[in-house]
Residue frames as a rotation matrix with the C-alpha (Angstrom) as fourth column:
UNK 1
0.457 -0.473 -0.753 -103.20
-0.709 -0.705 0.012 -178.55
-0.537 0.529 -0.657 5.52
UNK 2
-0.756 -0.614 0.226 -101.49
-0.300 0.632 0.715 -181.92
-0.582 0.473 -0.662 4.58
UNK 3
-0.084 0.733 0.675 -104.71
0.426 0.639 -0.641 -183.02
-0.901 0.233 -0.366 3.55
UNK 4
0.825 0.027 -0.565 -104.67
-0.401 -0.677 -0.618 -179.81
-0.399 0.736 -0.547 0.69
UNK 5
-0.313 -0.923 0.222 -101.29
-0.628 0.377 0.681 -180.93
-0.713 0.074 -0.698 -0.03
UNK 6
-0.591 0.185 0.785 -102.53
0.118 0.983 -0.143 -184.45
-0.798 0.008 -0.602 -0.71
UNK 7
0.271 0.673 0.688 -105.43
0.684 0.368 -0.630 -183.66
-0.677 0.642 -0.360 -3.00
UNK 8
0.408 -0.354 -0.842 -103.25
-0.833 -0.522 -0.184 -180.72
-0.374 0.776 -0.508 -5.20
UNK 9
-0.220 -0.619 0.754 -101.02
-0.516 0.730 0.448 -183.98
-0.828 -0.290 -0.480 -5.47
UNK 10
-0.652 0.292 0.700 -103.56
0.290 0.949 -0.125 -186.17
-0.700 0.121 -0.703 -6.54
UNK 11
0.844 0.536 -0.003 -105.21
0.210 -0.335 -0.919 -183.79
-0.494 0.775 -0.395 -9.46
UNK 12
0.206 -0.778 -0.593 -101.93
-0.751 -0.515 0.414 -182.90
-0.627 0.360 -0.691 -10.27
UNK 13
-0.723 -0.688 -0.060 -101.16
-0.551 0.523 0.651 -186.46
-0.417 0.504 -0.757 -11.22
UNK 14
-0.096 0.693 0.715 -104.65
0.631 0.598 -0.495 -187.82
-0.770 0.403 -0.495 -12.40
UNK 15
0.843 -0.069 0.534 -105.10
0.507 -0.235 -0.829 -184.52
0.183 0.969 -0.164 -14.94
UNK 16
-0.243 -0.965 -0.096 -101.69
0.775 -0.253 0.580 -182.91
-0.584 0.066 0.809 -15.45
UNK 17
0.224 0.238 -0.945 -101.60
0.142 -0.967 -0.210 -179.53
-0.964 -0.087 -0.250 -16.43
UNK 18
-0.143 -0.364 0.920 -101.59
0.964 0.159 0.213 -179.05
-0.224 0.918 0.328 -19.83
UNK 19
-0.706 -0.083 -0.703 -100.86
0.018 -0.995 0.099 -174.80
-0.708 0.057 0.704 -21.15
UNK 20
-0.864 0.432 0.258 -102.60
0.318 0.073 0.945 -175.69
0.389 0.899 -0.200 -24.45
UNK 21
0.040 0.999 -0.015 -106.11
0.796 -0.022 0.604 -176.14
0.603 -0.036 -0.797 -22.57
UNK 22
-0.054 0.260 0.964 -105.77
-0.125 -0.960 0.252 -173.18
0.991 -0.107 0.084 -20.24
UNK 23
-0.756 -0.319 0.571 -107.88
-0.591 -0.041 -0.805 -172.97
0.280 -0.947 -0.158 -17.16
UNK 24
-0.507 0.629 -0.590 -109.32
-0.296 0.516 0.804 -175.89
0.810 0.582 -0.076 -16.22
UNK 25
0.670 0.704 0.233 -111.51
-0.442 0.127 0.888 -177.38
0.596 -0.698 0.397 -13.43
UNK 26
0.416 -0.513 -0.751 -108.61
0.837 0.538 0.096 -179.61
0.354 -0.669 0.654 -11.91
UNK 27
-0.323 -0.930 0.177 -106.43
0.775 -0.367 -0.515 -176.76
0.544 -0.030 0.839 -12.23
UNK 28
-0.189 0.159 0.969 -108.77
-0.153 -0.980 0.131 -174.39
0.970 -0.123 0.209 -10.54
UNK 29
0.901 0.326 -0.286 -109.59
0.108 0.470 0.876 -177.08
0.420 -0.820 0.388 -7.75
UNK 30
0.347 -0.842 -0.412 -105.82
0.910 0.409 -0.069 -177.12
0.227 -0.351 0.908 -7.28
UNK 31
-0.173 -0.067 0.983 -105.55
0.352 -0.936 -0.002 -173.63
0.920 0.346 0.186 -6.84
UNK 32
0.290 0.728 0.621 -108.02
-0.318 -0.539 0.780 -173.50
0.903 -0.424 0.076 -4.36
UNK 33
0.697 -0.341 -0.630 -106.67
0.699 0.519 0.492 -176.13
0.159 -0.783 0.601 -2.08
UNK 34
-0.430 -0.901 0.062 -103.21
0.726 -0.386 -0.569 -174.05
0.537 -0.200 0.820 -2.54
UNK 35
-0.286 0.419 0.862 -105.23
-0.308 -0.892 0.331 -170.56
0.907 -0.171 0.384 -1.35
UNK 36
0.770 0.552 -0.319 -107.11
-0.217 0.697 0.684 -172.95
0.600 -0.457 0.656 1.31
UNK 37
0.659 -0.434 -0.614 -104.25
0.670 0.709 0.219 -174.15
0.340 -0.556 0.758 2.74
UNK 38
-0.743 -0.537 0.400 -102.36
0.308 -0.805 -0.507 -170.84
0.594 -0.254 0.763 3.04
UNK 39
-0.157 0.701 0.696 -105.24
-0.385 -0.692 0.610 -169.67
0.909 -0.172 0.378 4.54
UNK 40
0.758 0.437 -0.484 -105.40
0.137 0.619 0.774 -172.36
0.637 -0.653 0.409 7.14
UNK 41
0.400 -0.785 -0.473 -101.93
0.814 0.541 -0.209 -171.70
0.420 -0.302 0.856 7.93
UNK 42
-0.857 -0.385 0.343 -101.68
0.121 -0.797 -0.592 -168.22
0.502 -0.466 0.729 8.55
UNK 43
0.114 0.603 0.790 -104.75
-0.789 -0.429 0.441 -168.98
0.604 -0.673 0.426 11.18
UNK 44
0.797 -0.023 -0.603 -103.13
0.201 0.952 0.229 -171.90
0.569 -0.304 0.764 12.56
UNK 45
0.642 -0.696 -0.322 -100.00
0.729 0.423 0.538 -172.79
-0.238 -0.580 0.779 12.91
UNK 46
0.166 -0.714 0.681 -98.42
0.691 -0.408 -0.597 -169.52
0.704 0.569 0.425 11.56
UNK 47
0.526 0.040 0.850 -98.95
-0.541 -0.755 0.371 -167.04
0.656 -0.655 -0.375 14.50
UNK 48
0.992 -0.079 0.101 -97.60
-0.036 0.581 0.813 -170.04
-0.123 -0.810 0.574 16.98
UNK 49
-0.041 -0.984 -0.172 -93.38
0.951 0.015 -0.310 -169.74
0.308 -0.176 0.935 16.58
UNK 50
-0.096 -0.117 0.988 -93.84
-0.012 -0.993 -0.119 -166.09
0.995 -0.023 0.094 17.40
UNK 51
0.382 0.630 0.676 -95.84
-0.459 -0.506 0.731 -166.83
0.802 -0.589 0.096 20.27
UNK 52
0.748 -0.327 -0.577 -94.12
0.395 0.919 -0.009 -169.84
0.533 -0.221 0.817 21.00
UNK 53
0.012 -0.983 0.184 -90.70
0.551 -0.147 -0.822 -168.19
0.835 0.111 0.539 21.02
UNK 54
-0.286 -0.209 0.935 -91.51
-0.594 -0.727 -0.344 -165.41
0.752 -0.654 0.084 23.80
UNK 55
0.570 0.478 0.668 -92.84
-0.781 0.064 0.621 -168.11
0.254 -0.876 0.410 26.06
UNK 56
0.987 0.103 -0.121 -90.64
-0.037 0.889 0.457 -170.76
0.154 -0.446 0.881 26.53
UNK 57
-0.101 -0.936 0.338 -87.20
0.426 -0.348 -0.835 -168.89
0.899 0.060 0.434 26.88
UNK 58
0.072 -0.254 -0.965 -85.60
0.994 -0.064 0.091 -167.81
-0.085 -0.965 0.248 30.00
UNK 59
0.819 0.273 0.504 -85.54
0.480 -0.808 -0.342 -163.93
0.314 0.522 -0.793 30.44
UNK 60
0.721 -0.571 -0.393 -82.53
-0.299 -0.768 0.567 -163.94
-0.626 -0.291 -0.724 31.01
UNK 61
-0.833 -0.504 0.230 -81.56
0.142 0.207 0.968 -165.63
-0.535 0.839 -0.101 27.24
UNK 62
0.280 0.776 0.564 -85.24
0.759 0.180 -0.625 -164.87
-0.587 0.604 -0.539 25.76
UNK 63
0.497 -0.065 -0.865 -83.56
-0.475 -0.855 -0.208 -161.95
-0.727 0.514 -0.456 23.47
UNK 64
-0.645 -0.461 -0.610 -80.70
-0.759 0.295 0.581 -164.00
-0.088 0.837 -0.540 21.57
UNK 65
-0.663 0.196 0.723 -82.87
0.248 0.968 -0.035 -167.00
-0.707 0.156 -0.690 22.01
UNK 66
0.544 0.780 -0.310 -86.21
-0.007 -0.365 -0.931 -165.26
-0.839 0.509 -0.193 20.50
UNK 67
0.328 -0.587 -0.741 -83.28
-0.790 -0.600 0.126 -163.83
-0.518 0.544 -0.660 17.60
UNK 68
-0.941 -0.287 -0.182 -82.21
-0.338 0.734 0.589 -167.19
-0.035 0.615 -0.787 16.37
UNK 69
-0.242 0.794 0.557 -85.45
0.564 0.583 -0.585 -168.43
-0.790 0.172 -0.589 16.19
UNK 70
0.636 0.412 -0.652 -86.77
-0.384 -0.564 -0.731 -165.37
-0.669 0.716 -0.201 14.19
UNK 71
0.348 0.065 -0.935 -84.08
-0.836 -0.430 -0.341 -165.73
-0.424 0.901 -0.095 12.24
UNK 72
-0.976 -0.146 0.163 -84.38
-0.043 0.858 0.512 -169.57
-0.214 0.493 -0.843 11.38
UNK 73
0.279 0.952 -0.122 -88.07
0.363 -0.222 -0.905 -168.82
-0.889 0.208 -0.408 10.69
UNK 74
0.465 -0.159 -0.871 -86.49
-0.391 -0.920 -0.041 -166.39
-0.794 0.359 -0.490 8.04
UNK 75
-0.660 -0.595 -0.459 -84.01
-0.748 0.574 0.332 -168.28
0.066 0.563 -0.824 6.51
UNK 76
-0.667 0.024 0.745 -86.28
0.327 0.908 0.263 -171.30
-0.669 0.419 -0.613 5.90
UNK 77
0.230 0.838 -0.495 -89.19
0.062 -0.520 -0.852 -169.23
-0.971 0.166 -0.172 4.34
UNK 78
0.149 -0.611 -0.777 -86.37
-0.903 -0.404 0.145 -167.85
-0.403 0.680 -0.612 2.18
UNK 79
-0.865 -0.439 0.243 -85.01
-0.339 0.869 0.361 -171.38
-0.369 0.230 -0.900 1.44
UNK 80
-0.246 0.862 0.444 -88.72
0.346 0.506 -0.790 -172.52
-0.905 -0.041 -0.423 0.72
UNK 81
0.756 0.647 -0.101 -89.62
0.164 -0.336 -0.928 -170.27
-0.634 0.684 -0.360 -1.35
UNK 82
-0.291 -0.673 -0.680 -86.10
-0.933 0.042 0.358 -170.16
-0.213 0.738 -0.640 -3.78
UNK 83
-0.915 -0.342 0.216 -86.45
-0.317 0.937 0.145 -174.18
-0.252 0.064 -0.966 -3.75
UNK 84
-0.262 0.931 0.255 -90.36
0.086 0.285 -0.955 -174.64
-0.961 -0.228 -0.155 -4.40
UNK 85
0.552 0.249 -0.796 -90.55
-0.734 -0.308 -0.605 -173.50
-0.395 0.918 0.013 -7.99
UNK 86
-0.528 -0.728 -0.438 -87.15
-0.836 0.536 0.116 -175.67
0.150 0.427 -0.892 -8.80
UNK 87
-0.628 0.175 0.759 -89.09
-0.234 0.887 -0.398 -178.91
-0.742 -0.428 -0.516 -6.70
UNK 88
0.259 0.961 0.096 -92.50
0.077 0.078 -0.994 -178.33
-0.963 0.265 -0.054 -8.90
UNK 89
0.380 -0.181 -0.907 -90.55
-0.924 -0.027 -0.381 -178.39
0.044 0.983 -0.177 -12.28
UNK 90
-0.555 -0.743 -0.374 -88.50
-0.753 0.640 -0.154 -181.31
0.354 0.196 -0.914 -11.55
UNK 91
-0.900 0.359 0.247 -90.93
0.117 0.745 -0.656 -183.48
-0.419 -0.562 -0.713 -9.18
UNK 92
-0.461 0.885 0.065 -94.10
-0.118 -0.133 0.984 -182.26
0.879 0.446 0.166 -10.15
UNK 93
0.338 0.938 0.080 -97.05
-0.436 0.081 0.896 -183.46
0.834 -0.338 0.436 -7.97
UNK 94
0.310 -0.344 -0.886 -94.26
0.807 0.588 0.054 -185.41
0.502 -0.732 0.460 -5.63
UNK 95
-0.619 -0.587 0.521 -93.74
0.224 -0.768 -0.600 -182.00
0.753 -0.255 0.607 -4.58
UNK 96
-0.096 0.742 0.663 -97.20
-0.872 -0.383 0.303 -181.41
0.479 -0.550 0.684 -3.08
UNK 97
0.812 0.289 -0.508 -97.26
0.115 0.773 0.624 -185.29
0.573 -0.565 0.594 -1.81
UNK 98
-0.305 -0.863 -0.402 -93.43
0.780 0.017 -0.626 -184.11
0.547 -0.504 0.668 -0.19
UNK 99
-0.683 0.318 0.658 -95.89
-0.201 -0.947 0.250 -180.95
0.703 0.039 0.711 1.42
UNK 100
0.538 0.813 -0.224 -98.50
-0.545 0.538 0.643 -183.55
0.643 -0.224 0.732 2.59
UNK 101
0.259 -0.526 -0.810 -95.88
0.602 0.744 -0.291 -185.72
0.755 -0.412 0.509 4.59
UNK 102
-0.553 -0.828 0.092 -93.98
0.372 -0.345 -0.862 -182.97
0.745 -0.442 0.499 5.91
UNK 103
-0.025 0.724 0.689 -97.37
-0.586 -0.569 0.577 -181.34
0.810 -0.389 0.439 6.92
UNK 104
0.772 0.628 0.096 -98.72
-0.368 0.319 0.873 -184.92
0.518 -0.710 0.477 9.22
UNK 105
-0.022 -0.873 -0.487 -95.02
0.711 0.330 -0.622 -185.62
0.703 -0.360 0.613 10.23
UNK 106
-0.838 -0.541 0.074 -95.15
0.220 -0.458 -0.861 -182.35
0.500 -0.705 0.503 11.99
UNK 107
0.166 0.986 0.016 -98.50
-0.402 0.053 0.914 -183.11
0.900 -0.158 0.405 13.28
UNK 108
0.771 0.057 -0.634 -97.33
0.324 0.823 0.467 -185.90
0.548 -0.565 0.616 15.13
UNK 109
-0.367 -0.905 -0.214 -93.73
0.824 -0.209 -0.527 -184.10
0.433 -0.369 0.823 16.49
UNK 110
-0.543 0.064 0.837 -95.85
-0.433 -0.876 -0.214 -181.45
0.719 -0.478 0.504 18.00
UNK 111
0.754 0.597 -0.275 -98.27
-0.141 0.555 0.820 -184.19
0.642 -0.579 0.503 19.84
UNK 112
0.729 -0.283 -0.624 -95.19
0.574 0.750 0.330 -185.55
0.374 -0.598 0.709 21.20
UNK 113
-0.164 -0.739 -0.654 -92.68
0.979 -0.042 -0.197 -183.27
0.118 -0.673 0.730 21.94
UNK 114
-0.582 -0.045 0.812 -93.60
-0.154 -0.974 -0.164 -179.55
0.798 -0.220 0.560 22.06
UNK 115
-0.687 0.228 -0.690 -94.91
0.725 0.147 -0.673 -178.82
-0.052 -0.963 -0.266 25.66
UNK 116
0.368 0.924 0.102 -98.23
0.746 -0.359 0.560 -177.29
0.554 -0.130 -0.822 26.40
UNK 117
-0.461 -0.829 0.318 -97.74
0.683 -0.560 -0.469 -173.76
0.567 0.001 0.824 27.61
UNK 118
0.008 0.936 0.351 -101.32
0.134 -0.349 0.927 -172.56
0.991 0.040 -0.128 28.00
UNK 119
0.631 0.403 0.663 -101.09
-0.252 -0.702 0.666 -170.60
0.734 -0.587 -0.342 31.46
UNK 120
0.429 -0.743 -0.514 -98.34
0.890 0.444 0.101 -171.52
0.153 -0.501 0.852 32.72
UNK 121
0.849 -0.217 -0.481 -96.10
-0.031 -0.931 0.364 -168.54
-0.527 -0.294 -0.797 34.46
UNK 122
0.652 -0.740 -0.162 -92.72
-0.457 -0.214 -0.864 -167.70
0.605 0.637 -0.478 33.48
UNK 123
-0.231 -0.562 0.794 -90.96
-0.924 0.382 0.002 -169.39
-0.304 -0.733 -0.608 36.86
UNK 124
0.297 0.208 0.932 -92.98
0.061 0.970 -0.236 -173.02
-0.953 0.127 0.275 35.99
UNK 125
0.963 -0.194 -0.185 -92.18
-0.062 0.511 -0.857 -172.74
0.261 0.837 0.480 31.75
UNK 126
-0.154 -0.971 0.184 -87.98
-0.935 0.082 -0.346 -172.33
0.320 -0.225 -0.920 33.29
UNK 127
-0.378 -0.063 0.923 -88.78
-0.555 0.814 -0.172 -175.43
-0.741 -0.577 -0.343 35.66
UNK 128
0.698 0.612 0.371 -90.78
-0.125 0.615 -0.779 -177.12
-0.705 0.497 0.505 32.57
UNK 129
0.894 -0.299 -0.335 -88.11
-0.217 0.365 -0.905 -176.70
0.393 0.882 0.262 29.86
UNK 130
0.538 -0.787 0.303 -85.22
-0.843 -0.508 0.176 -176.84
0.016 -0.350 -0.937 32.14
UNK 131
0.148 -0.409 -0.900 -82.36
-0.424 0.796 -0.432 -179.14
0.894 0.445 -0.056 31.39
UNK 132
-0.774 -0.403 -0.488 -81.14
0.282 0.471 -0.836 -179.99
0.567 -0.784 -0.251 35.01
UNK 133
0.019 0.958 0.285 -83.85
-0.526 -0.233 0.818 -180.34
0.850 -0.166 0.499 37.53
UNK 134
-0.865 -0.467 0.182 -84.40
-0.489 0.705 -0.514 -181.60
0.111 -0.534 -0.838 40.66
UNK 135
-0.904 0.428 0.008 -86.86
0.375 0.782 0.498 -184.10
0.207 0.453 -0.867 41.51
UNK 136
-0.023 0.809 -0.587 -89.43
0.500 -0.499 -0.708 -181.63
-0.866 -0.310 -0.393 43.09
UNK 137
-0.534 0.056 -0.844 -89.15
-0.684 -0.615 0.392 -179.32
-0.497 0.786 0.367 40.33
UNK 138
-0.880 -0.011 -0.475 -89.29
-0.460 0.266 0.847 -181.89
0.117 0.964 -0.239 37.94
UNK 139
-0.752 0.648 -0.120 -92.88
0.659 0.734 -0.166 -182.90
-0.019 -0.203 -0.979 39.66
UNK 140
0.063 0.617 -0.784 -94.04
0.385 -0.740 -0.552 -179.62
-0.921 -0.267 -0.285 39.80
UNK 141
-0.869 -0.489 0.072 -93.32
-0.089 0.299 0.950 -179.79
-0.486 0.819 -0.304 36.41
UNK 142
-0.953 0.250 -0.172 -94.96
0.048 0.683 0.729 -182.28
0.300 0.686 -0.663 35.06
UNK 143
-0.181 0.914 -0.363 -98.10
0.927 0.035 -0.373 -181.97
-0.328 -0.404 -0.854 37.52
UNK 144
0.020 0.790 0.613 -98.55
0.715 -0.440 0.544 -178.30
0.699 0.427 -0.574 36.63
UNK 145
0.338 0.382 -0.860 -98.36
0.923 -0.312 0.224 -176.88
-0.182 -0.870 -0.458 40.31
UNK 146
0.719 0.375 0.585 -97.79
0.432 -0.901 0.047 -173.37
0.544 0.219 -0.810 40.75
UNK 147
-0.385 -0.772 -0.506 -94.36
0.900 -0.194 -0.390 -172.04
0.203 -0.605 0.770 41.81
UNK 148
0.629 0.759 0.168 -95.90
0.668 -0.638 0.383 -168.82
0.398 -0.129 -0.908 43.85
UNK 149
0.964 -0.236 -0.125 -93.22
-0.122 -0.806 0.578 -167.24
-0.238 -0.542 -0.806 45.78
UNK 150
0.203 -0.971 -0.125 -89.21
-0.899 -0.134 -0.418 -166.24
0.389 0.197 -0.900 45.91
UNK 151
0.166 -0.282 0.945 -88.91
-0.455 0.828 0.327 -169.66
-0.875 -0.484 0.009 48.40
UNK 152
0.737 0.429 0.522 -90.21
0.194 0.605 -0.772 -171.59
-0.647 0.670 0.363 45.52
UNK 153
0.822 -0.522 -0.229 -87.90
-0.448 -0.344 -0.825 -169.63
0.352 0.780 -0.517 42.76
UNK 154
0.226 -0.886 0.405 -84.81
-0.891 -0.019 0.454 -170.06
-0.394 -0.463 -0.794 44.91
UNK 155
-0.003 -0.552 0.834 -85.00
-0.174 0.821 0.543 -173.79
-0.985 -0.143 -0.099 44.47
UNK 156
0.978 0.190 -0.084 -85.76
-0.100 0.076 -0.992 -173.52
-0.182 0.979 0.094 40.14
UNK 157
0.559 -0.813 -0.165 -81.46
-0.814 -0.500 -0.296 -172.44
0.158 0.300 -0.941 40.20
């Protein structure tokens, strides 16, 4: 997606849009990338804060927690999409190269810090995101193991 970004960018500033000539080839190539890249995103990474959000909250804060998320999901969208016309009049094409950054910046902040969730229960994601831990937990953690019974739970508190 940063890569679309990158090359709307980089027709933007080699031919600049010009109303006189209409529609042209850059301007339809840039298009496409935009279409392209929405597309990629709403089979990517757009379904994943939803999905995110019910798994990695205690259930016994995963309602208000889920709620502020939704609605900082909301409010930036909103905030995007008032500020995105204003960026592309004033920046131009540093808009889509400020699109392209933001895109492999959060490439790399999901390598490193969002935690893998994939089959994990709801007793191990508490012991995985939890703030105080002890040192078993925090091995059964990191290794993955399987917390299986109420013993096990007892010691998560």
């Amino acid at each position: 997606m940063g890569t679309y970004m990158l090359i709307v960018a980089v027709l933007t500033v080699t031919f600049p849009p010009n109303p006189d000539q209409g529609l042209t080839p850059p301007s339809i190539a840039s298009l496409t990338m935009i279409y392209l890249e929405a597309m990629s995103y709403n089979i990517s990474w757009g379904p994943v804060p939803w999905v995110y959000m019910g798994e990695i909250f205690p259930t016994r804060i995963r309602e208000a927690g889920i709620a502020i998320g939704t609605s900082t999901q909301w409010l930036f969208n909103f905030v995007f999409s008032q500020v995105t016309p204003h960026a592309v009049e004033n920046l131009g094409w540093r808009t889509f190269l400020m699109f392209a950054i933001f895109n492999w910046a959060l490439v790399v902040f999901v390598w490193f810090f969002i935690k893998e969730t994939k089959g994990k229960s709801l007793e191990e994601m508490e012991a995985l995101f939890a703030r105080q831990i002890g040192v078993k937990d925090h091995e059964a953690a990191r290794e993955g193991t399987k917390i299986n019974g109420p013993e096990d739970q007892s010691e998560l508190r």
